[in-house]
C-alpha positions in Angstrom: 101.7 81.8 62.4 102.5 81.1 66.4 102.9 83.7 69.1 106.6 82.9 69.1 106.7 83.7 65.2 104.3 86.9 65.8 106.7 87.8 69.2 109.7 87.5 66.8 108.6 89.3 63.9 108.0 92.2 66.3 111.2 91.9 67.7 112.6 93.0 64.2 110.3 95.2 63.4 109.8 99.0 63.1 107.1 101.3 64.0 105.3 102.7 61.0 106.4 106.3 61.6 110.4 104.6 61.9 109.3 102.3 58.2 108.9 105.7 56.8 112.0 107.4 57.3 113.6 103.9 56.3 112.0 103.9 53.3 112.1 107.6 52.5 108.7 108.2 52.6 106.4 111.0 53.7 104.0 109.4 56.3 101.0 109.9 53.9 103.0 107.9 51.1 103.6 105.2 53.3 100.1 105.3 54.9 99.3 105.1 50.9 101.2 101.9 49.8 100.0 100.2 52.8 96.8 101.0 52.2 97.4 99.8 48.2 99.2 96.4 49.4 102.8 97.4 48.0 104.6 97.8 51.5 103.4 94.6 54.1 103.0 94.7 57.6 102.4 92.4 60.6 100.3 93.3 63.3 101.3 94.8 66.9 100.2 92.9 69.4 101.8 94.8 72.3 100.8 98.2 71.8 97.4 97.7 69.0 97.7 98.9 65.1 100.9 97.3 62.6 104.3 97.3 62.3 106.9 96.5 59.0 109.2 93.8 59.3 112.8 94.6 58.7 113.0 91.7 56.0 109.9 93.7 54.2 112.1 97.0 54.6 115.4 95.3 53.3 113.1 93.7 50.1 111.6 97.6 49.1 115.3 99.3 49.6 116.8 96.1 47.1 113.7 96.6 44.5 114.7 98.4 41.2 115.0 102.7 41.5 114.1 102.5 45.1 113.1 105.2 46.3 112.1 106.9 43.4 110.0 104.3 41.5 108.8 103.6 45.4 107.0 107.4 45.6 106.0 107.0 42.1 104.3 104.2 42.7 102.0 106.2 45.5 102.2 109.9 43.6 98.4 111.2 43.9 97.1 113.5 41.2 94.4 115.8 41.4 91.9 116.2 38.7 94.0 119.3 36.9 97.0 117.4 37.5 95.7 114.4 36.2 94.2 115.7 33.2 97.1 117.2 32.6 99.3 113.7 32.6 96.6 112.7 30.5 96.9 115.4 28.1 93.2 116.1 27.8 90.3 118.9 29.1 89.6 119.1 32.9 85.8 118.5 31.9 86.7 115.4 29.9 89.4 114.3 33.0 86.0 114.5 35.2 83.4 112.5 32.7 85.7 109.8 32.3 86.4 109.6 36.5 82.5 110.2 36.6 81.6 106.7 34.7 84.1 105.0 36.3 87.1 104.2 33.8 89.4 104.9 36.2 89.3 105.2 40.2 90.1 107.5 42.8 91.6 105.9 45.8 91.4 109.1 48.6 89.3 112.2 48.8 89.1 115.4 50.9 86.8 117.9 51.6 88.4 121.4 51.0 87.3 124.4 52.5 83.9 125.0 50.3 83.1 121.2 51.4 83.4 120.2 48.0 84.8 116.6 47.2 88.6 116.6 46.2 89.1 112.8 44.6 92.7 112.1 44.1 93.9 109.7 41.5 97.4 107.3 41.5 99.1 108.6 38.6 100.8 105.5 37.5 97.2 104.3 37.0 96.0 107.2 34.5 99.1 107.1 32.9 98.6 103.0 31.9 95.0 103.7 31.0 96.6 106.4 28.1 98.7 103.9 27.1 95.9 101.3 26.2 95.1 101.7 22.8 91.4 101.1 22.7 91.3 104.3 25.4 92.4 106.4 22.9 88.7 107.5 21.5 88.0 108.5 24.7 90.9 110.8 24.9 91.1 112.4 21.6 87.3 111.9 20.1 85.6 115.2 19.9 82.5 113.6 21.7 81.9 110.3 24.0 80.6 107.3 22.4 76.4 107.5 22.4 76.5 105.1 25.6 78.6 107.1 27.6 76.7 110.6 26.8 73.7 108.6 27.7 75.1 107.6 31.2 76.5 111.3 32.1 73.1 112.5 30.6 71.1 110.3 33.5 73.2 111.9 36.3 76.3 108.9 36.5 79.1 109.2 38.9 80.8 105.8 39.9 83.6 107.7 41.5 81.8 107.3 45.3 81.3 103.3 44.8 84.6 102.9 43.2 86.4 104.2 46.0 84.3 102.4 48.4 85.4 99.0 46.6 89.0 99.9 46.6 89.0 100.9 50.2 86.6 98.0 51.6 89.5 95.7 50.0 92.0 97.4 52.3 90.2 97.1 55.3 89.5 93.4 54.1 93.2 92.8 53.4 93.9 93.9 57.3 91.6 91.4 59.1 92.6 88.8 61.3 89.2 86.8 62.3 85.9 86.9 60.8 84.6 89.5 63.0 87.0 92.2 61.8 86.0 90.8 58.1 82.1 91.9 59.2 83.0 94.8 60.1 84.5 95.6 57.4 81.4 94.8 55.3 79.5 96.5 57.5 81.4 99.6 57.6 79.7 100.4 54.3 76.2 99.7 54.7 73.9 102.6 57.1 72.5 101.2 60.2 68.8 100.2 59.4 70.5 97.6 56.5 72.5 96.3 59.7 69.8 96.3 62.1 67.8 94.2 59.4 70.6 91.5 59.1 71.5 91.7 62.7 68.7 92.0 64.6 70.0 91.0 68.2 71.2 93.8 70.1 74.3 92.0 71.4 75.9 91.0 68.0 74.7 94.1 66.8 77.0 95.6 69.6 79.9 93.2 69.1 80.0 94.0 65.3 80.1 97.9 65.9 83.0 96.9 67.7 85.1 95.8 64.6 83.0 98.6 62.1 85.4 101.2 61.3 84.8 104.2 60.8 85.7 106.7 57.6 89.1 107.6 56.6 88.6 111.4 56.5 86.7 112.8 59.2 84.1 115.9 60.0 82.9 117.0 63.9 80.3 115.1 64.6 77.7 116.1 63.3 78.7 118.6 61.1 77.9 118.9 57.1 81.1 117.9 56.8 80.5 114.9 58.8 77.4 114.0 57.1 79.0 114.4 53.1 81.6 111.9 54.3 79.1 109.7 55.8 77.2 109.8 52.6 80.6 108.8 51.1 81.2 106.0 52.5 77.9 104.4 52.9 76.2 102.2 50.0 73.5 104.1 48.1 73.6 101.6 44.7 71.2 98.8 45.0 73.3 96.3 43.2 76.2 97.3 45.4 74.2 97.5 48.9 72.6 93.7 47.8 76.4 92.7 47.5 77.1 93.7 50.5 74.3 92.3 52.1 74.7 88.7 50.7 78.6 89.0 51.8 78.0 90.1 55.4 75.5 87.3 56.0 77.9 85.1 55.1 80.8 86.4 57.3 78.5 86.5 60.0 77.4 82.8 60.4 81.6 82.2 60.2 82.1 84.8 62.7 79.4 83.1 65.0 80.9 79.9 64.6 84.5 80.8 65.3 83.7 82.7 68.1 79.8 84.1 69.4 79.3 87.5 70.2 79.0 88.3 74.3 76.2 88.7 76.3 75.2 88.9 79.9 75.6 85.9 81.7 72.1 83.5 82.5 71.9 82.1 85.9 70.8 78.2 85.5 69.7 76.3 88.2 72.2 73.2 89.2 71.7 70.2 86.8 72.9 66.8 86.8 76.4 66.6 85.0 76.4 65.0 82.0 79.3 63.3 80.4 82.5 65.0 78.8 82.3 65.6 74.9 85.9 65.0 73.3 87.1 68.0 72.0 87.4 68.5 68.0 90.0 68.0 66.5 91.0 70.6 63.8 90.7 74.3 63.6 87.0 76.0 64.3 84.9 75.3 61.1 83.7 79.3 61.2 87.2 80.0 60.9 88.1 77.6 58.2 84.6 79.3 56.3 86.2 82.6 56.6 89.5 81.6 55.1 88.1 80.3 52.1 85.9 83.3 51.8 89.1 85.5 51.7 91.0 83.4 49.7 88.1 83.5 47.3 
């Protein structure tokens, strides 16, 4: 896309806070469909963050029950809520979230610091209409696997929000840097100093690390649960990670290196021109296959 394209775009754009009120939407539920890919956005280069085209706002008002089917689409459920939809025991609700058959996609911490993990209910209510999840809803105990995974302690609900939320951030980069971190977002600083052991890129990449959704004062217990949250603790899932963000990284160097202090080089004799290649940057090219992917 050029900067004339981008420069119009904006042009014709709203503000999220203006998308909104065009849509009909509390600010969380469009914050929400964002986040879940439903509502598109372009990015705002004059003032930082994203804006919504008026052709995306015109396509969501044409769709089919807009606005109803719209907030559906983004209506959060807690667990008694959820079990409720579901038609089955809070407890059950919790095993079922707890071995990962269905995922949260935001949490809280409520006043007790105890995790709240909200639930689209558009996505428990397909998972009741699947026939083969009906055992698990109406059998008066889990399958023998199952018990045997709640039994050794279980609870996928942490790593499958991570996964649902590292595709977001994923979704919204614009270079390979952001893509790193991204990555790196979710792995605790010793696995990053390991794969990124000069201080400069190490800087550089903070840069583009974002931090959690929910936040704590730093340092708090708050702070540290939702730390804990969002960092990788499963070795399948922190060896993913890994392996992805070393990949990223040698795209990232090639499209564009990190900074550093300038070296002061004594004069040398000049040395003919290169011609310049022809193409885009191959790091960047890398980095588009690797999102595509």
């Amino acid at each position: 896309m050029t900067s004339s394209t981008v420069t119009q775009l904006q042009r014709n754009a709203y503000t999220p806070s203006r998308a909104a009120r065009e849509l009909g939407l509390r600010r969380s539920e469009f914050d929400l469909a964002v986040h879940l890919g439903q509502i598109r956005t372009v990015p705002d280069e004059g003032g930082g963050g994203r804006r919504v085209t008026r052709s995306e706002v015109d396509r969501l008002r044409a769709t089919s029950g807009f606005p109803e089917a719209l907030r559906q689409r983004v209506r959060l459920v807690g667990t008694t809520e959820g079990a409720e939809a579901m038609g089955i025991s809070a407890g059950r609700f919790t095993r079922l979230a707890r071995l990962g058959l269905f995922s949260p996609v935001r949490f809280y911490l409520n006043r007790y610091r105890a995790v709240v993990w909200l639930y689209l209910a558009d996505e428990l209510e397909e998972f009741t209409r699947v026939q083969d999840n009906t055992p698990l809803l109406t059998a008066r105990r889990m399958p023998e696997g199952l018990r045997d995974m709640l039994d050794e302690g279980v609870d996928l609900r942490a790593r499958n929000w991570r996964g649902r939320h590292r595709g977001f951030l994923l979704r919204l980069a614009e270079d390979p840097w952001e893509s790193a971190g991204a990555l790196a977002a979710f792995l605790d600083p010793v696995q990053i100093a390991e794969l990124v052991p000069d201080p400069y890129e190490r800087s550089h990449l903070h840069r583009f690390r974002p931090g959690p959704p929910a936040h704590g004062a730093q340092g708090s217990p708050a702070a540290h649960l939702i730390e804990n949250i969002m960092t990788a603790d499963d070795p399948a899932e922190i060896a993913w990670l890994r392996a992805e963000l070393t990949g990223v990284l040698q795209d990232a160097r090639r499209f564009r290196p990190a900074p550093r202090p300038a070296v002061r080089q004594a004069p040398s004799a000049p040395s003919p021109e290169e011609p310049a290649p022809h193409g885009p940057p191959r790091g960047l090219l890398g980095w588009l296959r690797r999102r595509s992917a």
